[in-house]
N, C-alpha and C positions, 0 to 999 in steps of 0.2 A: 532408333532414337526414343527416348523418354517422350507422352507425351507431353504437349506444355499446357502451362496452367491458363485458361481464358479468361483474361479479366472483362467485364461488363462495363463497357463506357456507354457514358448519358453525355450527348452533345448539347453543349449549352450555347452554342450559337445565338439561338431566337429569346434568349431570356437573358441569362447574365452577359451573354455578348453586347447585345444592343445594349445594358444599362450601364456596360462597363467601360463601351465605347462611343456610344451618342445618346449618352443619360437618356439612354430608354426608349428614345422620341422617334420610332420608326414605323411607317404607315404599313399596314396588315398588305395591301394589293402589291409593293415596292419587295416583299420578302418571302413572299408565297412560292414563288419559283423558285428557288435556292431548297425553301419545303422538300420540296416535290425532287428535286434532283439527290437532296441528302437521304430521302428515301428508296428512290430508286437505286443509291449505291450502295443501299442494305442497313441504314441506322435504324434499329426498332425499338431507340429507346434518346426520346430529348425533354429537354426542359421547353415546356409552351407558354407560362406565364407565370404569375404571381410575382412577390417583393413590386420593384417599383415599374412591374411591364404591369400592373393592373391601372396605380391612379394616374401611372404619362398618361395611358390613354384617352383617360378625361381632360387631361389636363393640357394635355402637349397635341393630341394626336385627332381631337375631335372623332373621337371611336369608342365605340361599344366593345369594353374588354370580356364580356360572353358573347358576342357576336363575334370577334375573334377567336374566343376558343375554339366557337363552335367551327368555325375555317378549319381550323390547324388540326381539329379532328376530322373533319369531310376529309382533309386535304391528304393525312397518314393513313387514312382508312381504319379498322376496327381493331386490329390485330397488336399497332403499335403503342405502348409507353409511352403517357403525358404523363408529366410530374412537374408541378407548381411547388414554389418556395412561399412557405407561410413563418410570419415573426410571431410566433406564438400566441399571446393574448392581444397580439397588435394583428393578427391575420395579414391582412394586408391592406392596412391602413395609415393614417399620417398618427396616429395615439394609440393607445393601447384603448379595448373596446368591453361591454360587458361579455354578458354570458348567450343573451341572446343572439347576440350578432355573432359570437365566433360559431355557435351553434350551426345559425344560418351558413356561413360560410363552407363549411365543411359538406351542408348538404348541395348548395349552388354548384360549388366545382365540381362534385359528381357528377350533378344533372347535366352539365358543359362539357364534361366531358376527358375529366382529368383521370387518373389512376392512380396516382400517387402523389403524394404531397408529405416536403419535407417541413420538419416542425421546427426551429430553433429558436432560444431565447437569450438575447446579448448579454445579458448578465451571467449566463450559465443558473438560475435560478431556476428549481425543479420546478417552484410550484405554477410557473408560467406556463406551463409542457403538459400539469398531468388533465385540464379541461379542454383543453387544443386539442390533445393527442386524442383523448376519449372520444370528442366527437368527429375526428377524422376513422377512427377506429369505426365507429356507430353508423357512421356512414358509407361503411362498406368499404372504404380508402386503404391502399396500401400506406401505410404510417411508417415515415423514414424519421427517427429521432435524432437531432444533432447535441453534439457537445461543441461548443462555438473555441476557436483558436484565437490566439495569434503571438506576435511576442512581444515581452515585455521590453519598453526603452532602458536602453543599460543602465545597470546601476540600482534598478526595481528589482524589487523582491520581492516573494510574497501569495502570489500566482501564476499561473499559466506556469506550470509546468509538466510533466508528466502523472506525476500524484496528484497534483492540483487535478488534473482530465479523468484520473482512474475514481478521485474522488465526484468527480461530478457525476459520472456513469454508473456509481453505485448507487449514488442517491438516485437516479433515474429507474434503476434496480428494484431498490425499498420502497420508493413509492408506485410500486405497484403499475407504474405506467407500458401498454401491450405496445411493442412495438414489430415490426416485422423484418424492419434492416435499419441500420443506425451508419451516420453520416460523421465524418468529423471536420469540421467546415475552417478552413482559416481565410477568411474573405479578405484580408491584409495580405497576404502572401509572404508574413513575414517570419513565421515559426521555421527554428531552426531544423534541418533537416533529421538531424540525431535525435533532435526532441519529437520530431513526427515518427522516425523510429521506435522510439522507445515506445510512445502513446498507442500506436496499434500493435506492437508484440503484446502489450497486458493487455489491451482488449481483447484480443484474437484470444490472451488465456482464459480470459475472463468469461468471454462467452461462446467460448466453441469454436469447434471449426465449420458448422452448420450455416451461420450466423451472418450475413450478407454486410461486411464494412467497407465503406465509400470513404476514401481520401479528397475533400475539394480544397484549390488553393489557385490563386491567381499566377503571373510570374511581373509584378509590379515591382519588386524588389531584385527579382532577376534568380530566385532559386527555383523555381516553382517544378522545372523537370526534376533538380535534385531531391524536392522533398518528393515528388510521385516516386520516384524510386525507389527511394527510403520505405514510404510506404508498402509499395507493393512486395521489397524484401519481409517487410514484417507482415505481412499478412492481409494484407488489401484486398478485396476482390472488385472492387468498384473503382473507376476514378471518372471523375469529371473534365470532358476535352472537349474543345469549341474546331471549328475552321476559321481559316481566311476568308474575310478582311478581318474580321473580329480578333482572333485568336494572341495568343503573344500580349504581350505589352502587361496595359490592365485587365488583361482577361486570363481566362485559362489557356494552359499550350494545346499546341494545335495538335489535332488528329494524327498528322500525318508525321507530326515530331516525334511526339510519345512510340511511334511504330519504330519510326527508325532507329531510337535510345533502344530500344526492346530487341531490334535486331541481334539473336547471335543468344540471345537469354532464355529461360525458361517460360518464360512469360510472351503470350498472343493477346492482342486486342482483338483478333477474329475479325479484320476489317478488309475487304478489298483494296488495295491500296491506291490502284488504278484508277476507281471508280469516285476514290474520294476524292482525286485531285481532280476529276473531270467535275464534282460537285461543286469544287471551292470557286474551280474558274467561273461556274455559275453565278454563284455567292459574290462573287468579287464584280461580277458586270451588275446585279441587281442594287450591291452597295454603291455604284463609283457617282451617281451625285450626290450622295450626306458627303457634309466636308465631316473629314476624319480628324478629330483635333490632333496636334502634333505629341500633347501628353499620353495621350490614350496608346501611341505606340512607343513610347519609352522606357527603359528598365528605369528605374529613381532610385538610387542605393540609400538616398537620404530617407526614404519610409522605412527602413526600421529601425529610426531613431522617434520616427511619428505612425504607427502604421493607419495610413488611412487607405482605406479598400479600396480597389478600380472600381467597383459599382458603383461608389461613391463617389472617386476621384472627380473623372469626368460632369458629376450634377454639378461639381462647387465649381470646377475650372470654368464650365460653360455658363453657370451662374455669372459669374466674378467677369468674363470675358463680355456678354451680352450689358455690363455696367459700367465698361471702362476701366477695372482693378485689377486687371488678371495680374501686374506687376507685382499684389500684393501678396500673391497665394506663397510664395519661397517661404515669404514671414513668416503665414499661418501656421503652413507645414510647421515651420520649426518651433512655434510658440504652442502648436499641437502637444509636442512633448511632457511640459510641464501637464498641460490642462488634464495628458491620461496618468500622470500620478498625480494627480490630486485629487483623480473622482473615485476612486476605489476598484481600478481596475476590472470594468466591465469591457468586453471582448469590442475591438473596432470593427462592429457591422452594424447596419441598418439595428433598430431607430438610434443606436447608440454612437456609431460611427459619425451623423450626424449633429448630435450633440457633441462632441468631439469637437466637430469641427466649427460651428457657429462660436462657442464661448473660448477657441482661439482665434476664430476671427474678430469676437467681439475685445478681445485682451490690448490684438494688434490696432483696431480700429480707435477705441476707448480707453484706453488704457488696462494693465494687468486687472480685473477681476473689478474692475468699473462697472461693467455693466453685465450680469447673469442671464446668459439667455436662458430660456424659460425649461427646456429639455435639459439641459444639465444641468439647472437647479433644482428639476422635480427627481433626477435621476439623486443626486446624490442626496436628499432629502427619503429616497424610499420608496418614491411615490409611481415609481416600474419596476419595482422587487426589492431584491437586497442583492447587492454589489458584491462581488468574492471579497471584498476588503472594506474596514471602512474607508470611509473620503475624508479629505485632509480636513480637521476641526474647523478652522479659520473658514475654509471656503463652505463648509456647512452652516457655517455663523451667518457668513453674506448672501447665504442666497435665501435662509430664511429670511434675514431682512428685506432684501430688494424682493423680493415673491409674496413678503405675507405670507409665508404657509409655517407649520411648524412642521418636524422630521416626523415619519411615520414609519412604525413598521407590520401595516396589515398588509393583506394580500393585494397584489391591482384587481383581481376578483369581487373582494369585497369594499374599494373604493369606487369602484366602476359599477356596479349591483345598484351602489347606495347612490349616487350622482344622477341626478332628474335631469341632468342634460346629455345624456347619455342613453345608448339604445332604441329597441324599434320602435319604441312609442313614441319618441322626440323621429328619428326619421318619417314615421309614418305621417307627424304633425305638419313638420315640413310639404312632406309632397301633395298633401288636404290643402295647405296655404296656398302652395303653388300648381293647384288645381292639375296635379299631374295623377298620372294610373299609379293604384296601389298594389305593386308586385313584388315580388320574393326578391327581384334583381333591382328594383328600384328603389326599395326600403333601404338594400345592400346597400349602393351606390351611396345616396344618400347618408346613411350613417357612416360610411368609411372614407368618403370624399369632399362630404359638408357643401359647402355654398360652391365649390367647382361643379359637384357632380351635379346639384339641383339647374347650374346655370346651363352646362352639358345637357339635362333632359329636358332644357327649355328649349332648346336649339340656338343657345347665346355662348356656346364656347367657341374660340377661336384656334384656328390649325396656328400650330408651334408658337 
């Protein structure tokens, strides 16, 4: 027999699982053993933290997100693959950050104990990638650069498409950014399967067969095995796969799916199979008190008319639910659609995803385009890059009005350089006010968490 080809999967259970299924808010001691059992049945390769498993943790979880790393490193021992999810000049923060602080970030996760750290930027904008990337590079980091997915609501034109991605991957190219394996993320789960085809056969041309490409995609829409497929015909060698309780729904499909799709094909995930259902049943007793919200394990066909991300999904349901409005989210969803053709077509992930989703909740809540939250007005104003497209005139008119701001088109490098309230000298100031220690990880904290993280290191954050 031929032999088959080994694809490398990264278990994302502990990072986009829990964000995708309990907005993130799961206590380090409750998922340690599930750790330990998924390494035991041979994973040597998971996501540990980053996106929004760094500020729950202040926020939600009363926990030290490097005092967790460092666990999830004791706990896999030396040998195994961390890889943290970074929003490029947003790292992994609630805003995009200067130059200091991503700087810092890049050296932190090393020192805790990461290996790898994936870079992406929701707009698909190069120049958000090429100072992230440099200093995850600088610091010794395996650098996974993404080109962000997802698909367009019908009837949009204009991006996201296959050229739309070969053209983002060139410029990633041209500008000179080192990467070492490139990701192509569709955190919506909504890109059509053909069009995942088509995207990694010209990349696979484009850059070799050498070349290490990761297909990631949720199954929130319900295609998510058929675009892995898609992919790995066209030249995949990576995909991203979670366990149960996580797995399915708004998360990635599960380990154990993807093996049995693969059965009979040229294609091995190289996994004991045996071993991993012995892991999940672990997994499964460590989850069974977080209440699982019921969205979280549902296909939605209605997201790719809105795609909004499981990572996301689940923060705004359990938002909306802890307020009494969960009735309202249908609306949102579907007032979601207008809101992503009118902003120019920035990819539905983190921070952008969110913006998405506040200024159609604010459409349903307020009235149509009453009231501009603040993230989609800075988005379509400039002010987190440039959008693959412009954004609809009218709504660029209203949000300078309600914002005060005029459009801009410099770097977030050099509006975030230039802002005196921004950076380690504003964090440092902070933690001098609140007579706390001045450290590499409290500076961090501080500037990427604000008044959460400050009240976390006074010992005044509250569990969930």
């Amino acid at each position: 027999m031929p032999k088959k080809k080994l694809i490398k999967v990264m278990d994302t259970s502990f990072r986009d699982g829990f964000q995708s299924v309990f907005g993130a808010r799961v206590l380090t001691k409750d998922f340690l053993p599930a750790v330990e059992a998924a390494r035991a049945a041979g994973v040597r390769y998971f996501e540990s933290g980053g996106g929004a498993r760094f500020q729950s943790l202040y926020f939600y979880c009363n926990e030290d997100a490097f005092e967790m790393m460092d666990t999830f490193r004791a706990t896999v021992g030396p040998d195994v693959e961390l890889q943290t999810l970074s929003r490029g000049v947003n790292v992994v923060g609630l805003d995009s950050q200067s130059s200091d602080v991503i700087e810092l970030h890049a050296r932190l996760f090393k020192k805790h104990g990461v290996s790898t750290i994936r870079n992406f930027d929701a707009l698909n904008d190069v120049n958000n990638l090429i100072y992230s990337g440099k200093c995850i590079v600088d610091a010794g980091l395996h650098h996974q650069v993404v080109v962000s997915m997802m698909e367009l609501p019908p009837g949009c034109e204009g991006a996201h498409t296959a050229e739309f991605y070969m053209g983002v991957l060139k410029k990633i190219l041209d500008a000179n950014i080192k990467f070492d394996s490139i990701c192509f993320k569709d955190a919506s789960g909504t890109s059509c399967p053909s069009k995942v085809f088509e995207t990694i056969k010209s990349a696979r041309k484009l850059l070799g067969e050498d070349m290490h490409i990761v297909f990631h995609s949720h199954e929130t829409a319900g295609n998510g095995v058929v675009s892995y497929k898609a992919a790995l015909e066209a030249g995949a060698s990576g995909l991203d796969l979670a366990m149960s309780p996580v797995s399915g729904g708004t998360c990635q499909p599960d380990i154990m799916t993807m093996w049995h799709v693969l059965r009979g094909t040229e294609f091995d995930l190289g996994v004991d199979i045996v071993k991993i259902y012995e892991a999940e049943k672990v997994f499964q007793e460590c989850m069974k008190d977080y209440f699982m919200p019921p969205e979280s394990r549902a296909v939605d066909p209605s997201i790719i008319f809105s795609p909004m991300p499981g990572g996301a999904l689940t923060a705004n349901t359990q938002m909306m639910r802890d307020n009494g409005i969960l009735d309202k989210f249908p609306q949102v969803i579907e007032a979601m659609s207008e809101v992503v053709r009118k902003g120019g077509f920035g990819t539905s992930v983190t921070p952008v995803s969110q913006f998405y989703f506040q200024q159609a909740f604010n459409n349903v809540m307020f009235g149509p385009w009453k009231k501009i939250a603040e993230g989609y007005g800075k988005m379509v104003l400039g002010y987190f890059g440039k959008t693959p497209v412009e954004p609809d005139a009218e709504v660029i008119k209203i949000s300078a009005e309600q914002l005060k701001l005029e459009p801009t088109t410099k770097t977030v490098l050099e509006i975030n350089d230039a802002d005196p309230k921004k950076g380690l000298k504003v964090a440092r100031q902070k933690l001098e006010e609140n007579k706390l220690p001045v450290t590499d990880e409290n500076l961090f904290i501080a500037a990427t968490c604000q008044d959460k993280g400050i009240a976390f290191l006074k010992g005044k954050a509250k569990l969930m």
